[in-house]
Backbone bond lengths (Angstrom), bond angles and torsions (degrees), N, CA, C in turn:
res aa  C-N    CA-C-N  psi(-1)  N-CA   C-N-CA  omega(-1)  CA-C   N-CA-C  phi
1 X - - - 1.450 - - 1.533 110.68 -
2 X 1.521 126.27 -38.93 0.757 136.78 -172.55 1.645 104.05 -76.62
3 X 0.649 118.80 -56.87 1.733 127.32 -163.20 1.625 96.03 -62.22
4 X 1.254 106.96 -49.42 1.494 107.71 178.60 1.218 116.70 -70.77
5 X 1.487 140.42 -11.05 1.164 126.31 136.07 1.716 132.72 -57.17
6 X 1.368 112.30 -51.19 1.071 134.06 161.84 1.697 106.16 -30.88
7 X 1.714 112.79 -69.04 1.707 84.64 176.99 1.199 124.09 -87.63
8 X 1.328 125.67 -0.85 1.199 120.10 142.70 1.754 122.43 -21.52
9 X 1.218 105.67 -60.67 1.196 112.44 -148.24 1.500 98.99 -87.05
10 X 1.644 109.32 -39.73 1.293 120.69 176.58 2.213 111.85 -67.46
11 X 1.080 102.18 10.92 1.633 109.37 173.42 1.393 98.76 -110.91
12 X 1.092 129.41 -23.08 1.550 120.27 -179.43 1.500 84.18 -105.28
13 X 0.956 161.59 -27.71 1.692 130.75 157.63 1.430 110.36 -42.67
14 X 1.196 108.61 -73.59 1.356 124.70 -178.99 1.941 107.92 -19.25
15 X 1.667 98.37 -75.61 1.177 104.60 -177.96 1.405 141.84 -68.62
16 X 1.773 103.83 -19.06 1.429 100.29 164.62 1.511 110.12 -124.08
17 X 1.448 117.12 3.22 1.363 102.24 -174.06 1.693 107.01 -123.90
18 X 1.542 124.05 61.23 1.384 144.79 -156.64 1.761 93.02 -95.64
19 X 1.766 103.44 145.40 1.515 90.44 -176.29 1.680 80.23 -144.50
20 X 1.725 120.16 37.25 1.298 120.78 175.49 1.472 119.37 -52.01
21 X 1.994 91.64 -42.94 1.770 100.25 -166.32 1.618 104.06 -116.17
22 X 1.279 91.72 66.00 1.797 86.78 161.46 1.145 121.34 -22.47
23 X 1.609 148.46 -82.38 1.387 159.00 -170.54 1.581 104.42 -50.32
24 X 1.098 119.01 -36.09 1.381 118.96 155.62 1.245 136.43 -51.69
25 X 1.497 109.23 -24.52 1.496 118.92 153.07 1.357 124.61 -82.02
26 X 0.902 99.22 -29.39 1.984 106.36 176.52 1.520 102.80 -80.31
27 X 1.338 143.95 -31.21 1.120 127.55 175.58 1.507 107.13 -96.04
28 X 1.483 144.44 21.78 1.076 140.77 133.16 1.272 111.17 -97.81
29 X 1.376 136.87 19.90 1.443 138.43 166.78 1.928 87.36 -90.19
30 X 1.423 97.26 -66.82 1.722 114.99 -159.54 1.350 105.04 -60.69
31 X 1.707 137.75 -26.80 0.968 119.04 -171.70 1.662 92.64 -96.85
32 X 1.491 143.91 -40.61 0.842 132.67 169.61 1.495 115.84 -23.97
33 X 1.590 108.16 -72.17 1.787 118.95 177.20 1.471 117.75 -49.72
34 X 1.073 124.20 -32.90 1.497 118.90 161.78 1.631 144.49 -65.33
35 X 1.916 86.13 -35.87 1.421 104.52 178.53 1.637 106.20 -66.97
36 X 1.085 111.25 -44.85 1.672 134.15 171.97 1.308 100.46 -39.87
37 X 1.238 125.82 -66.41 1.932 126.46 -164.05 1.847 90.44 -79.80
38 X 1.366 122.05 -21.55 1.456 107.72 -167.60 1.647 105.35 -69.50
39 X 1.224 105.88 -52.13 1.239 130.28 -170.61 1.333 116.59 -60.67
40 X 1.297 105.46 -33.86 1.464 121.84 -164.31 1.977 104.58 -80.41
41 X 1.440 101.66 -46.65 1.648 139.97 147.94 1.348 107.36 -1.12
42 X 1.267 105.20 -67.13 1.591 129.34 -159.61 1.325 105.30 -95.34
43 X 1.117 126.42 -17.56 1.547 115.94 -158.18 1.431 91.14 -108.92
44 X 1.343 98.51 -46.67 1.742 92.79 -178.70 1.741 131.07 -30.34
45 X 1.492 110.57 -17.29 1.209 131.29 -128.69 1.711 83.58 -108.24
46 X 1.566 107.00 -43.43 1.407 114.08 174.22 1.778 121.84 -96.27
47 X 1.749 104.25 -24.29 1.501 97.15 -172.34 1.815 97.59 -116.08
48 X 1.878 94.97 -172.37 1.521 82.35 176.43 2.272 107.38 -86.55
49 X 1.009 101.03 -169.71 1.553 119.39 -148.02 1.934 72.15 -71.21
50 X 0.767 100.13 -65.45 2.140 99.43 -170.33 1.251 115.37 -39.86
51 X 1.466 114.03 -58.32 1.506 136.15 172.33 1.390 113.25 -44.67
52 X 1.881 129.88 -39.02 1.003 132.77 167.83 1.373 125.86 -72.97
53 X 1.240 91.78 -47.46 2.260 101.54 175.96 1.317 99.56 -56.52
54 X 1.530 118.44 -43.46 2.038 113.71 -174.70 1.115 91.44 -29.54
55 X 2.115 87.68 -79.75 1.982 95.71 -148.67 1.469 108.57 -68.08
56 X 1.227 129.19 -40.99 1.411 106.50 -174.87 1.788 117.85 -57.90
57 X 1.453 104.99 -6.24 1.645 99.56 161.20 1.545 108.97 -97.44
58 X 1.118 147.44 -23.31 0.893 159.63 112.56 1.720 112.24 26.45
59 X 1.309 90.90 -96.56 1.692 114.91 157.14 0.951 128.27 -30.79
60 X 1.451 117.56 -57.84 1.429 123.69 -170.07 1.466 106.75 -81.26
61 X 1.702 123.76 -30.94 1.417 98.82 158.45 1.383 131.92 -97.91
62 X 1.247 115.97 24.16 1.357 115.02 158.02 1.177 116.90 -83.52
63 X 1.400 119.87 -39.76 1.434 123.07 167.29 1.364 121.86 -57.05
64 X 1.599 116.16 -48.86 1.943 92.31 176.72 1.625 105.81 -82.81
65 X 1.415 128.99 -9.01 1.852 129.39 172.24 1.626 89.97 -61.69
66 X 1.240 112.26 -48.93 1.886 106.46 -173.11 1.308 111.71 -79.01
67 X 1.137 141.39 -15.86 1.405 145.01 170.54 1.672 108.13 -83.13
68 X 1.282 124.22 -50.44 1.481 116.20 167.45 1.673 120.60 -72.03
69 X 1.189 108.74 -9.11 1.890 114.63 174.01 2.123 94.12 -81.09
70 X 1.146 115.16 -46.13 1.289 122.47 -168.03 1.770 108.96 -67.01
71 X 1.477 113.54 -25.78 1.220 112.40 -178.11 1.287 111.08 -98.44
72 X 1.707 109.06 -17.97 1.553 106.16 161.36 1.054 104.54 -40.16
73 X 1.614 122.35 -65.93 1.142 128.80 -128.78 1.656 112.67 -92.95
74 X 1.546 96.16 -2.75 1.795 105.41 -161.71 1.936 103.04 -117.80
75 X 1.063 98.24 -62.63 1.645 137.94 170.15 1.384 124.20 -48.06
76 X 1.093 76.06 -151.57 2.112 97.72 -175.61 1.742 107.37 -85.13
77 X 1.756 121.25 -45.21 1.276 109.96 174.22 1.817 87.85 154.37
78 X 1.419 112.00 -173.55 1.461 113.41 -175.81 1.400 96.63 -97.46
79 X 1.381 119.04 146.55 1.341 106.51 176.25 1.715 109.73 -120.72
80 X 0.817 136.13 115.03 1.518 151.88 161.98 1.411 126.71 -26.15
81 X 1.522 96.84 -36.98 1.804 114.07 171.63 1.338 97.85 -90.80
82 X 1.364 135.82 -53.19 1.966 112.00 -176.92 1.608 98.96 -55.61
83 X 1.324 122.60 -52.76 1.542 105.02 -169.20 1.350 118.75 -57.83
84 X 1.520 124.20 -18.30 1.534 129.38 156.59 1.408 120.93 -31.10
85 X 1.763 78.68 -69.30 1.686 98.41 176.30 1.612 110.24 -52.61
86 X 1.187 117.36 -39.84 1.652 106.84 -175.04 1.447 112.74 -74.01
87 X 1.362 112.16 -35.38 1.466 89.18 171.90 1.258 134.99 -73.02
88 X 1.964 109.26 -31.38 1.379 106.71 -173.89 1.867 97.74 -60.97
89 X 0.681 101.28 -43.96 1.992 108.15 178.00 1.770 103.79 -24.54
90 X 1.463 91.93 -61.83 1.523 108.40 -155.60 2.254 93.65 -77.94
91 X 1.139 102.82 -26.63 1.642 110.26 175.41 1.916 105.98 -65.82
92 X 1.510 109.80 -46.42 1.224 103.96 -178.49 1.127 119.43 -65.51
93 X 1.890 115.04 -39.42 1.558 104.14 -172.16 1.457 100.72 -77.24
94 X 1.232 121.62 -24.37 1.520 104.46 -178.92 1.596 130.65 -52.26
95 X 1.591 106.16 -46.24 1.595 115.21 152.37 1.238 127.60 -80.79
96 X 1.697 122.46 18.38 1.478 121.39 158.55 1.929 92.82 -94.64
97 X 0.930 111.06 -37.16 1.599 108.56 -165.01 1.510 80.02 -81.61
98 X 1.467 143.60 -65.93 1.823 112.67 -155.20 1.661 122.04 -49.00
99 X 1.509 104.60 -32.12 1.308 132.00 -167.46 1.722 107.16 -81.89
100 X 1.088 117.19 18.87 1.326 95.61 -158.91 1.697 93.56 -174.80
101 X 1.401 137.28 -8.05 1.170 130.38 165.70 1.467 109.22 -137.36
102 X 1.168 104.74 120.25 1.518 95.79 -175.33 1.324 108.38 -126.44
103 X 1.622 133.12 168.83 1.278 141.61 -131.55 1.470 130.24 75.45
């Protein structure tokens, strides 16, 4: 009973909580944090400073939530640790942009 919980549990490590490709986390940290100030960049230009930080966070996690649903479905599986990485990404630029642009 026990054991069969055990790999139970040890198959959902396996499958969403993988730490094979380190650099794979850092470039869904880094592209997250960029896409965030890119987006944010551009919009600013048309909305106010709040309205832009939303959606360009907004955006940026719909895009890696839709990129890890797509590799479920295509790929290797969704992984739980890149979407980590995307948010802390999308968490940093958010308090580099409150801290640092104002209006």
């Amino acid at each position: 009973m026990f054991s069969e919980a055990r790999d139970k549990i040890n198959n959902v490590l396996e499958r969403y909580i993988s730490f094979e490709h380190p650099w794979d986390y850092v470039a869904h940290f880094v592209v997250s944090f960029l896409l965030v100030f890119g987006i944010f960049f551009v919009l600013k230009k048309f909305l106010h400073k709040t309205s832009a930080l939303f959606l360009s966070i907004l955006a940026t996690f719909f895009l890696g939530f839709t990129k890890e649903i797509w590799l479920d479905k295509v790929k290797e599986g969704f992984s739980g640790i890149d979407m980590t990485a995307n948010i802390l990404g999308i968490y940093l630029a958010y308090l580099v942009v409150k801290k640092n642009f104002k209006g």
